[in-house]
C-alpha positions in Angstrom: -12.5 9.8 14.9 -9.9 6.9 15.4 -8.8 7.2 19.3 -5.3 5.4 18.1 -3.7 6.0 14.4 -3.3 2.7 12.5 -0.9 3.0 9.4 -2.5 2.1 6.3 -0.9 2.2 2.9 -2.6 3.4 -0.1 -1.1 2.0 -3.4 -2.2 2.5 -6.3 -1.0 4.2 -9.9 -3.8 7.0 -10.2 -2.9 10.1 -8.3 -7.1 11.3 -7.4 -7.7 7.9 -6.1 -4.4 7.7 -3.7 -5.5 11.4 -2.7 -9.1 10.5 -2.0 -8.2 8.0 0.2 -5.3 10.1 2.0 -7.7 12.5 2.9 -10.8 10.8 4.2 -8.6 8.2 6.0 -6.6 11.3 7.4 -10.0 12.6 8.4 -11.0 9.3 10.8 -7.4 9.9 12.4 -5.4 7.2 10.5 -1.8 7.5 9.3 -1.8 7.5 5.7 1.1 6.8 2.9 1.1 6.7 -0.7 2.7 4.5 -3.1 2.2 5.0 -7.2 4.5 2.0 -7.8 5.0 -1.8 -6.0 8.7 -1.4 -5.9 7.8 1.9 -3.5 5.0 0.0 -1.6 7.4 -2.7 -0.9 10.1 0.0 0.5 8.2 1.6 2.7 6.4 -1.3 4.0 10.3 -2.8 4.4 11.4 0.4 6.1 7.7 0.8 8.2 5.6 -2.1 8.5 1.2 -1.1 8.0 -1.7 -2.2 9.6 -3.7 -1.9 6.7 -3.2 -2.3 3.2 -5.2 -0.8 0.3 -3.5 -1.8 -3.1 -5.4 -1.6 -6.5 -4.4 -5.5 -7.9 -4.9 -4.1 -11.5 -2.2 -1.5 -10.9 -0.3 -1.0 -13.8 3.1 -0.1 -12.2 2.9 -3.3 -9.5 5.2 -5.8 -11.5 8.1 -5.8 -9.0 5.6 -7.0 -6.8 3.5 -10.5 -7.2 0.7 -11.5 -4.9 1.1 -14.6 -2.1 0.7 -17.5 -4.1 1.8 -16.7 -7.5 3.6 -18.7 -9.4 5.9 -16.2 -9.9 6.5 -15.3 -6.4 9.7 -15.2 -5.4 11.7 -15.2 -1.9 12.0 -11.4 -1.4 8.4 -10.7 -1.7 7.2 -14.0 -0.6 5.9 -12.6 2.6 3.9 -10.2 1.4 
């Protein structure tokens, strides 16, 4: 068990693998959210920063969100 809770964020676009990892993170004593979508992933990371990230990159639903880097980056996501 985790003596501290780190927040990690769980995105991805398939509901049994964003439960999965709630629930055996949850069991090691971290703080777990869920996004399905990047527009929600970059809310709540806005709203609540994360220690730890765990994002599927071939998520479906991640347009509003481009990785560090891209070409198609622009300044509102930039520093993610």
């Amino acid at each position: 068990m985790v003596a501290f809770s780190k927040r990690v964020l769980v995105v991805d676009d398939e509901p049994i693998v964003c439960d999965s990892y709630q629930r055996v993170l949850r069991e090691e004593g971290y703080n777990v959210s869920v996004a399905t979508t990047g527009r929600d992933a970059l809310e709540q990371c806005r709203s609540s920063p994360v220690d730890v990230m765990l994002l599927d990159l071939k998520c479906r639903t991640l347009m509003a969100w481009k990785s560090p880097g891209s070409s198609s980056s622009n300044s509102r996501t930039s520093r993610w």
